[in-house]
N, C-alpha and C positions, 0 to 999 in steps of 0.2 A: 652929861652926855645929851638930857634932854633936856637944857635946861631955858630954852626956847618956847618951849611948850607945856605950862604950866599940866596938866593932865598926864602926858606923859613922864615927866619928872616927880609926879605923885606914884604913878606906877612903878618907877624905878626904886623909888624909893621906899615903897613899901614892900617890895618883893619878897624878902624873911615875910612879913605876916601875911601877905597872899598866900603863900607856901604853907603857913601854918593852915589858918584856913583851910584851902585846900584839898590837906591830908582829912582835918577835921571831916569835909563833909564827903571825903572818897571812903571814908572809914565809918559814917553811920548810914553810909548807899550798901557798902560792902555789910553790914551789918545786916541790915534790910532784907536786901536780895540773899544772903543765906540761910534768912528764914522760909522764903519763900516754896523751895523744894520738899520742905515738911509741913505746908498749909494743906489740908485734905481738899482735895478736889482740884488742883493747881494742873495738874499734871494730867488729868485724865481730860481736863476742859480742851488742855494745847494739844494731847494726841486726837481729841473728836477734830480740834481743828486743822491737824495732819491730815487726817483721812479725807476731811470736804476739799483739800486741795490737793491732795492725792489722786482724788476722784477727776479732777478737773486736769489734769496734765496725763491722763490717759488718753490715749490717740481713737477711741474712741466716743469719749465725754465731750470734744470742745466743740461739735457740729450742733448739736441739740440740747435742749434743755440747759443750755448755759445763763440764761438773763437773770433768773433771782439769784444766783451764787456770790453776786459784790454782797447783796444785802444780807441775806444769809450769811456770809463769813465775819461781814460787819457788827452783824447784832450778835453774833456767841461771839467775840471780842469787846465788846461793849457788856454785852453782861461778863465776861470774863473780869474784867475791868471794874464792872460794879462790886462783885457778889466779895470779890476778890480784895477790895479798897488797892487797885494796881493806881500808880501815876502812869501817864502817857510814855514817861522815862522810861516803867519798868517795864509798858506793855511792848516798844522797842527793843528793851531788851531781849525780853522772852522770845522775839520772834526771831531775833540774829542768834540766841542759843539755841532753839530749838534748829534752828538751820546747819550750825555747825555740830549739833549731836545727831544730826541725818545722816551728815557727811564724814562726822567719825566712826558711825557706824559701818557706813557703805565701803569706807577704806579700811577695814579692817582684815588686815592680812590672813585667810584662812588658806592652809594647803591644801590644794582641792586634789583627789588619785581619782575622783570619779565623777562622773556628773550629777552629784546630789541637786534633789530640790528643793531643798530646808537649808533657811537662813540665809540668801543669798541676795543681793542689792539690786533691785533692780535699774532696768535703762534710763527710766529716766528719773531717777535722785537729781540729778543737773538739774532740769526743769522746774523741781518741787523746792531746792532750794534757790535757785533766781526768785523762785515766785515770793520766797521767806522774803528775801531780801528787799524787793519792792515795796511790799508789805510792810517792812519794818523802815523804809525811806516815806512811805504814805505817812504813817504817824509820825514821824520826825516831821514834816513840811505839816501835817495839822498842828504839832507844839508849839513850835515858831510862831505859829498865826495867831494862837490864843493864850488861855491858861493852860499852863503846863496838865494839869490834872482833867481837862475836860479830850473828850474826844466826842465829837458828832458833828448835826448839822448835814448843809446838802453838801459846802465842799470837801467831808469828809467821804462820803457815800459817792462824791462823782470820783475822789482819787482810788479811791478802791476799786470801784469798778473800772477805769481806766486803768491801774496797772492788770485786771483779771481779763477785759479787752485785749492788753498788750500780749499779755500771756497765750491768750486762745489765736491771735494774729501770728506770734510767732510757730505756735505748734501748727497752725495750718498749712505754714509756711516750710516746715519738714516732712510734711506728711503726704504720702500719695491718697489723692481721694479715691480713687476705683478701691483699693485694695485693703485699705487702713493703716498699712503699713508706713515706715519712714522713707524717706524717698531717696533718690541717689543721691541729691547734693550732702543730706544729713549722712545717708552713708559712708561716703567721702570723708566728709569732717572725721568722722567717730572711729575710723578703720587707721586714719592716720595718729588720733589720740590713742586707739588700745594696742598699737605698733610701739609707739612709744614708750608706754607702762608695759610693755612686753619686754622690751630693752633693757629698760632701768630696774627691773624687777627680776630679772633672767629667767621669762617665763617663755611659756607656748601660745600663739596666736594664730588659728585656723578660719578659714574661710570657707564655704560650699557655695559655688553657685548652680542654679538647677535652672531647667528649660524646657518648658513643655516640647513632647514630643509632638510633630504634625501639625502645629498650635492652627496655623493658618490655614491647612485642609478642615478640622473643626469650628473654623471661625467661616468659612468658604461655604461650610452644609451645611451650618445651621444657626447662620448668624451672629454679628458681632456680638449684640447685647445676651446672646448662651455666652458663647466664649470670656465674655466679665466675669458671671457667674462662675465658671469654671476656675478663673484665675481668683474669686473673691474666695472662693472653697479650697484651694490651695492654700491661698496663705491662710488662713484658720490652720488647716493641718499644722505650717512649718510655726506657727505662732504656739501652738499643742505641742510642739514634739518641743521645741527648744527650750532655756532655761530662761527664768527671768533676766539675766547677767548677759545674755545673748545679745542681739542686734537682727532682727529680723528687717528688711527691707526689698523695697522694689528697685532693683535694678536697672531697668525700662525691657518696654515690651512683654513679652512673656519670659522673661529672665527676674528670679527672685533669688536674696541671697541672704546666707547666714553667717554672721561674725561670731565665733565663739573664742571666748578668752581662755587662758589656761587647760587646754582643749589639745594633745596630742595626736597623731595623725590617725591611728589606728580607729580613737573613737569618736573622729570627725564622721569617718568614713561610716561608720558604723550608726551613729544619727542619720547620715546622708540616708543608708541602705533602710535604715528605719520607713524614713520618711517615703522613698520610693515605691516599698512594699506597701502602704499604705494607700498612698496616690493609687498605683494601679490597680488596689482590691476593694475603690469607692464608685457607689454608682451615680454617675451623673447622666440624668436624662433631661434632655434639651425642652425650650419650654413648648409645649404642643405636642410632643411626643409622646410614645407611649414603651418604645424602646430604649435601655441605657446604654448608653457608649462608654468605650473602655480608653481614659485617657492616661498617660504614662509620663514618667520625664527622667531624664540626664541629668548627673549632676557630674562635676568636677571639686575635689576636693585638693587644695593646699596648706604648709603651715609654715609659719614663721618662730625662729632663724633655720627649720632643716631645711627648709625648701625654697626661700627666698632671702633676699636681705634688708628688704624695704615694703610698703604697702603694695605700691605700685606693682612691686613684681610677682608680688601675692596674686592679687589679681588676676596677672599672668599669665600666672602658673596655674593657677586654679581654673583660669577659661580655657587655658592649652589644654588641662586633664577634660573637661567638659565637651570639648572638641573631639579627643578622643575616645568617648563614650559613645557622642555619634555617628562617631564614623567604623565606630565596631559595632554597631548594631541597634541603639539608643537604649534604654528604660534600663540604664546600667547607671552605676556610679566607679570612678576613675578616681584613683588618688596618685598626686604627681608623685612620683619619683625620681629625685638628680641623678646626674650619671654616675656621681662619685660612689661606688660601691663599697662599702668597708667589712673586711670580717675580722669578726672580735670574737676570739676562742678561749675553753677557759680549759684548763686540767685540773683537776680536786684531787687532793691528794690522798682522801679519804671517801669511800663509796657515799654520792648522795642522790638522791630520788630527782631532784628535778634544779634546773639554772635559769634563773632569767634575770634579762637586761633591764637596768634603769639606771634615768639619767636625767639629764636636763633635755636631752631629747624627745624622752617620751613623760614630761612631767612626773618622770622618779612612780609612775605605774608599774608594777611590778605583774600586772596581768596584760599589761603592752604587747610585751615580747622576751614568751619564753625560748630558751635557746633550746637547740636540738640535739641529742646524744649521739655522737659519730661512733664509730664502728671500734674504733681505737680506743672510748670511752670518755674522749674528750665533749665537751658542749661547744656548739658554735650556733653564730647566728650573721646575717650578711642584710645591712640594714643601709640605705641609701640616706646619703647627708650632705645636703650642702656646703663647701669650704666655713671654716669656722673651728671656735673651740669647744669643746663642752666636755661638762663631765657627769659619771659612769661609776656604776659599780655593779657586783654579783647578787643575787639574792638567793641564799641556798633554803633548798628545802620551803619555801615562801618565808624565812624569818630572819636569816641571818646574813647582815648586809656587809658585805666585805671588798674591799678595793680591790682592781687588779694587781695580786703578786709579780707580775710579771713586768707592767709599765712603770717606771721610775716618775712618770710625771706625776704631777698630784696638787692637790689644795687642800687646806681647811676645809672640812663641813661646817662648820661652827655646832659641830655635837660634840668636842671633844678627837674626832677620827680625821681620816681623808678621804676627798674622790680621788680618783684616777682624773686624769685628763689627756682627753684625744683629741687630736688636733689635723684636721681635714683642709689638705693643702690644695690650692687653685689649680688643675688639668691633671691632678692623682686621681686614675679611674682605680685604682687598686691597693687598698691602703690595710697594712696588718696592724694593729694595735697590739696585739699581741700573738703570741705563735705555741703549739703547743708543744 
């Protein structure tokens, strides 16, 4: 085939023993590297070096104090590399595993009923693992150039600090400076990715937007650069109240807003109202003054699939509920409700203390939405849902979970049981799922 080209025709022809080969030296790499995770100190050197670029893709590390961090991240890589007897191969490696056990961590499916804050992945894992990635493309392009086992030199310190450059250019480039926070364009991006994993995972995905009240009469008395201050003391709050997993961001203007993943409507609202009561019970006194002013804000809560069908309409819906918080008086929070009304009744046919709903609606919370004891005995509850399907069960007494007896529809849980499934049809203002 290649018999044109004496070289290639050596290669063809030796193919069985390249192969042999090959396996030979994928077999004493593989050898190698699975001693490596039981050398003492392997591990503890690549988590100190998590944290120096952990540190650096915090949205507020990349403005200051950033110029010694190439050479600092350089030299505990180099000594990692010394102390260690690593080749440049393996310090490569190390940096693409340690990047993918960030990422298998941070995608590790946990059902969340509450808003814990232990254990949970924060926003920017992306950032921390691109920077792995560079990182481990830096020493690849120092291999090629030398012996495989040395790493140094200035062009290895100028690649490092130009991917840690690249890095700081691109988070400035997400980030609103007044506030610290991410800015709309990144918002955008990130609302349309947790939409997505909201979809494919048949989760809940909630949005707040908030708005200072009067913003412009306090920016009018007492100047723009109080009013920063105002908006820079806001967002600390919403960055405090929310979870790492969150998405805090500046919307523009004096509009700021929170993405919460797995997040049902009840306890969007309920962070909202958090944060409101906070806002208004903080003193901010303008600079020169000696008097504090009492500043307030609107929020608008929505969630997706009950409330919308896409980001965009998140949005929406979330600024339509915001809208109406000021126009019923402001320093309120509003959570959209569809017009599609539904009541879902239950009758037990044995006396029990208490009934509530869960579902894929309110993320299977069981403290969401308890239902109400009607007069008859029966429990009901009338909960607003946008067209869609979802499914539903009882929770008696807080422990024992049981489908609707009454709706034939139903699915696997994958525990062994069923849900129920209701199904909320396009311009049904009035939909029984079940009847008692």
């Amino acid at each position: 085939m290649h018999s044109g080209d004496p070289f290639l025709s050596w290669l063809s022809a030796n193919a069985r023993a390249l192969h042999q080969s090959w396996s030979a030296t994928v077999g004493l790499q593989l050898e190698r590297m699975q001693k490596i995770p039981d050398q003492a100190g392997v591990f503890e050197r690549a988590h100190e070096l998590l944290l120096t670029l952990g540190d650096l893709v915090q949205p507020a590390s990349h403005t200051s104090g950033s110029e010694d961090r190439s050479k600092t991240i350089l030299r505990d890589l180099k000594r990692l590399q010394s102390e260690e007897q690593l080749s440049t191969a393996e310090v490569v490696l190390l940096l693409f595993t340690l990047r993918d056990a960030v990422r298998a961590t941070a995608e590790m499916q946990t059902p969340i009923s509450t808003r814990s804050l232990i254990a949970e992945p924060p926003v920017n894992v992306d950032q921390l693992c691109r920077l792995l990635t560079r990182l481990g493309l830096v020493f690849l392009e120092v291999a090629t150039g030398g012996p495989i086992d040395e790493v140094g030199g200035p062009s290895a310190d100028s690649n490092v600090e130009y991917a840690l450059r690249y890095e700081r250019a691109r988070l400035m480039a997400i980030t609103d400076s007044l506030t610290g926070l991410h800015n709309f364009g990144y918002f955008k991006d990130r609302i349309a990715e947790e939409r997505r994993r909201a979809e494919r995972y048949q989760r809940l995905l909630s949005l707040i937007i908030f708005d200072l009240d009067h913003f412009k009469r306090y920016n009018d008395s007492h100047g723009h650069p109080a009013g920063n201050d105002v908006l820079r003391q806001v967002a600390t709050i919403l960055q405090q109240e929310a979870r790492e997993t969150d998405l805090v961001a500046r919307y523009g203007g004096e509009e700021l807003v929170i993405v919460l993943p797995e997040t049902n409507r009840r306890t969007s609202w309920e962070v909202a109202e958090r944060i409101r009561r906070r806002v208004s019970s903080t003193v901010f006194i303008p600079p020169g003054k000696s008097v504090p002013e009492r500043v307030t804000l609107s929020a608008g809560v929505a969630t997706f699939p009950v409330d919308a069908t896409h980001e965009d309409e998140l949005i929406e819906r979330a600024d339509a509920s915001l809208y109406a918080a000021k126009a019923s008086g402001r320093d309120r929070v509003i959570a959209y409700e569809p017009a599609h009304k539904i009541t879902i009744a239950y009758r037990p046919d044995t006396w029990v203390e208490s009934v509530a709903l869960v579902g894929s609606f309110n993320n299977w919370d069981k403290d969401a939405d308890p239902m109400t004891r009607r007069a008859d005995g029966a429990f009901e509850f009338v909960i607003s849902l946008n067209p869609g399907s979802y499914r539903y069960k009882f929770v008696l007494n807080g422990s024992a979970w049981i489908p609707d007896p009454s709706n034939t529809y139903t699915q696997p849980d994958d525990m062994g049981g069923v849900n129920s499934v209701l199904r909320v049809a396009d311009r049904e203002t009035s939909a029984h799922s079940t009847r008692s």
